[in-house]
MIPASE-591169 format. One record per residue (C-alpha): residue in three letters; x, y, z. Coordinates in steps of 0.25 Angstrom, whole numbers, plus 5000, padded with zeros to 4 digits. Example, Ala and Ser with C-alpha at 12.3 -4.5 7.8 and 13.67 -1.06 7.14 Angstrom:
// MIPASE-591169
Ala504949825031Ser505549965029
END
This chain:
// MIPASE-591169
Unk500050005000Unk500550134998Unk500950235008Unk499750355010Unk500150485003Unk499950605011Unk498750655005Unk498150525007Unk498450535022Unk497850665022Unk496650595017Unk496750495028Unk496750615040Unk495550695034Unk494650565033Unk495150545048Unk494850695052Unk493550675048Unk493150555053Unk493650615065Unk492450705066Unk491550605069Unk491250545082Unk490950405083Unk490450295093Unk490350155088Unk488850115085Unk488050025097Unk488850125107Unk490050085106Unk491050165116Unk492150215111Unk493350235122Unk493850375125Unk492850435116Unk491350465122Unk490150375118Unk489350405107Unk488450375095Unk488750395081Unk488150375068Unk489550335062Unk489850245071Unk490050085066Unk489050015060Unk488949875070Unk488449745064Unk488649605068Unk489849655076Unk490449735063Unk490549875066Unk490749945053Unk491250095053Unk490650155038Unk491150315042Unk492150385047Unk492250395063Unk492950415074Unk493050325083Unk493850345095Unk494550235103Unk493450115098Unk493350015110Unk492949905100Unk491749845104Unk491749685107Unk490549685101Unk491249725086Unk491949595079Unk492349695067Unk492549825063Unk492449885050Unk492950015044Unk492350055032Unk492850095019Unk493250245018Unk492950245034Unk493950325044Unk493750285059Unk494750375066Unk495050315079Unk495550165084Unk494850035088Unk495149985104Unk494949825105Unk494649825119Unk495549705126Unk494549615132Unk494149585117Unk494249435113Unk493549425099Unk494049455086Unk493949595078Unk494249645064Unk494349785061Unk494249795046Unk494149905035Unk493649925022Unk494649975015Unk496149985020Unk496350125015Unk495050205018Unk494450135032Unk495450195041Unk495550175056Unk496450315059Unk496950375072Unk495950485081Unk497050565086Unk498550585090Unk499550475095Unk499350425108Unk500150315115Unk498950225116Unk498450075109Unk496950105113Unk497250215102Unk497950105092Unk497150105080Unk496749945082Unk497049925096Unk496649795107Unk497349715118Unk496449595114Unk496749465111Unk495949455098Unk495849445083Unk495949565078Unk495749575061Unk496149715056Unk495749725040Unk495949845028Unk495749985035Unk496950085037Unk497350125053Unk498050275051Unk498650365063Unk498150285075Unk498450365088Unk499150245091Unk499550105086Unk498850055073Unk498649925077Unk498949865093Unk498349725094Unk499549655102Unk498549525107Unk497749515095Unk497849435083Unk497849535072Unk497449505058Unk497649655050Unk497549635036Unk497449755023Unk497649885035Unk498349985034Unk498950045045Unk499450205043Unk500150325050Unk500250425041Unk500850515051Unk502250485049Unk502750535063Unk503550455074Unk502950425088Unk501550395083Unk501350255088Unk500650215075Unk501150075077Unk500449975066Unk500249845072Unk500449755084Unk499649625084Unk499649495092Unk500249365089Unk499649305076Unk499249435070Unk499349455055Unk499449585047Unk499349585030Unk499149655020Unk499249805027Unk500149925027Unk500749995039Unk501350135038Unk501450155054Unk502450265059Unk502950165070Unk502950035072Unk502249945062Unk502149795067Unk502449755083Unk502949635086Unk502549615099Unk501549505100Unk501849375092Unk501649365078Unk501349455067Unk501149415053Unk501249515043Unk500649495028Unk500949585016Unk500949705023Unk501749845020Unk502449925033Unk503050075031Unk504050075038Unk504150225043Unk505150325049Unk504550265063Unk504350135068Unk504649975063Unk503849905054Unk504049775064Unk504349835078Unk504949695088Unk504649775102Unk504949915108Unk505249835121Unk505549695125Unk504349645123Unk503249565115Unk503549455105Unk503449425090Unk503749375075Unk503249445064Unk503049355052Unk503149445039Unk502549395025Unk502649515016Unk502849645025Unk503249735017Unk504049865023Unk504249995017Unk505250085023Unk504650225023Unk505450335028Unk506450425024Unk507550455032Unk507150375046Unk506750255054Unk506750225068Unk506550075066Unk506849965056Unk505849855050Unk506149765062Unk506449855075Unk506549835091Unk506349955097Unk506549925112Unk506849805123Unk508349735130Unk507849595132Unk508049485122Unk507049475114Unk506649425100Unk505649445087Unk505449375073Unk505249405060Unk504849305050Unk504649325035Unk503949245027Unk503349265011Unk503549395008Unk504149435019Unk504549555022Unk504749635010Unk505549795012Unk505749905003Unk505950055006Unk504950185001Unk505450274989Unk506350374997Unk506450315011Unk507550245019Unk507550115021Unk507250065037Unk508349975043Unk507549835044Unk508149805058Unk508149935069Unk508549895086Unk508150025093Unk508850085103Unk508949995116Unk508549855109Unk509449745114Unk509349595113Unk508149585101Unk508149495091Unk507349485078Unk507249345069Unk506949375055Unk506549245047Unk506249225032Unk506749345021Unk507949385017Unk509049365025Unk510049465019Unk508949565021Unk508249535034Unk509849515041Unk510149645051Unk511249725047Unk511949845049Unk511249915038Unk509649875040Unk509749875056Unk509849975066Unk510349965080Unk509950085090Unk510850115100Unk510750035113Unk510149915102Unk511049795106Unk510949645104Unk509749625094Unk509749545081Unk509149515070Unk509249355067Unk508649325050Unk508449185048Unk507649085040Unk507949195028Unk508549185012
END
């Protein structure tokens, strides 16, 4: 997919502004936390467990009824707020769109440091099925999900703008969740890989001025192996980048993460008149990590001097590349 031009973004922020305007409260009076209850004729239509939004709306932090089994953004519809799965929730959801490119979930407000305000959010252990709408400028993280199995498939997930500390991380999923077919174009951190496995289909990442495309931990924590079949990265900035592909950006104790490719694998090239990323970065501090990449190429995947960086204070980490040709 390509990359939004600037007049389309514009686009993008005057369909938000407007449906900005309009208040919202979920049909069957269905609160909405931090914002006042309320009734409003363009709130979802509800059948069957189907809550289908057909216009523009704002809908604040959505507590997400236990009641709803899918969401559904309609074409050319722009909610602007964020869906809250509450935690004591069990059964599966799917939040769907449309069309990938005109039903959009965007952010209703500045950044805040805050995963009830992540564009998809839940602490739940659950299925959760994410399918073709675009997530632009949340107030936090696009998509936090780190104990359910995530199935996202045709999204797009966007911040358009293109500024450090914004906390417009794409994706963390739990164990056996699967991403395909989708583009990300975050301005930090695009997939964790904290909480088990996480497959990843024929899927394009930019990989911007901030943040890595595959972040292992900012601490010693979590666990993971992320199994890659056509991800494709696209390194996207000029002059900069404070992170490589493959980064661990914090922790001391012996630790370890995996990378396995298989098919396509993963497949890199580098924007017309930008730099291209170092595939491995150890931020400053990181000792005694380890990465395992399996399958590719092996002259291409091996850490050198000229494709990885090591911060100061980065001591005793490596990067092991087996089973490759």
């Amino acid at each position: 997919m390509a990359r939004h031009t600037r007049n389309s973004r514009r686009r993008l922020k005057t369909a938000g502004a407007a449906a900005a305007a309009a208040g919202f409260i979920a049909a069957g009076s269905v609160a909405l936390a931090g914002t006042p209850q309320q009734q409003a004729a363009d709130g979802p239509e509800v059948v069957g467990g189907v809550a289908t939004f057909h216009s523009d709306a704002t809908i604040g932090r959505l507590s997400v009824p236990s009641s709803w089994k899918k969401i559904v953004i309609g074409e050319g519809v722009t909610l602007r707020g964020n869906f809250l799965i509450p935690a004591d929730r069990t059964t599966a959801l799917t939040i769907q769109g449309e069309d990938a490119e005109t039903s959009r979930l965007v952010g209703d407000g500045g950044h805040v440091k805050d995963t009830d305000f992540a564009a998809v959010s839940t602490e739940a252990r659950m299925d959760l099925t994410l399918r073709t709408f675009t997530s632009l400028n949340p107030r936090h993280f696009h998509i936090i999900a780190k104990r359910a199995k995530v199935l996202a498939s045709g999204i797009r997930v966007i911040d358009d703008r293109d500024e450090y500390h914004n906390n417009s991380d794409g994706f963390g999923g739990g164990d056996g969740s699967v991403i395909e077919n989708s583009y990300f174009d975050t301005w930090d951190d695009t997939f964790k890989l904290y909480n088990g496995e996480l497959t990843v289909r024929n899927t394009t990442v930019l990989h911007n001025a901030n943040g890595a495309p595959v972040q292992m931990a900012w601490g010693d924590y979590g666990e993971g192996t992320l199994v890659a079949d056509g991800l494709k990265v696209v390194s996207h900035s000029k002059n900069h980048y404070n992170q490589g592909l493959f980064s661990w950006a914090g922790g001391t104790k012996p630790d370890s993460r995996a990378v396995q490719l298989t098919g396509r694998g993963l497949i890199r090239s580098t924007a017309p008149g930008m730099r291209t990323a170092p595939l491995y970065v150890w931020k400053d501090g990181v000792r005694n990590k380890t990465i395992t990449v399996r399958g590719g190429v092996c002259s291409v995947l091996r850490s050198t001097a000229a494709n990885t960086v090591f911060e100061e204070g980065a001591r005793n980490n490596t990067v092991r590349v087996t089973d490759c040709a």
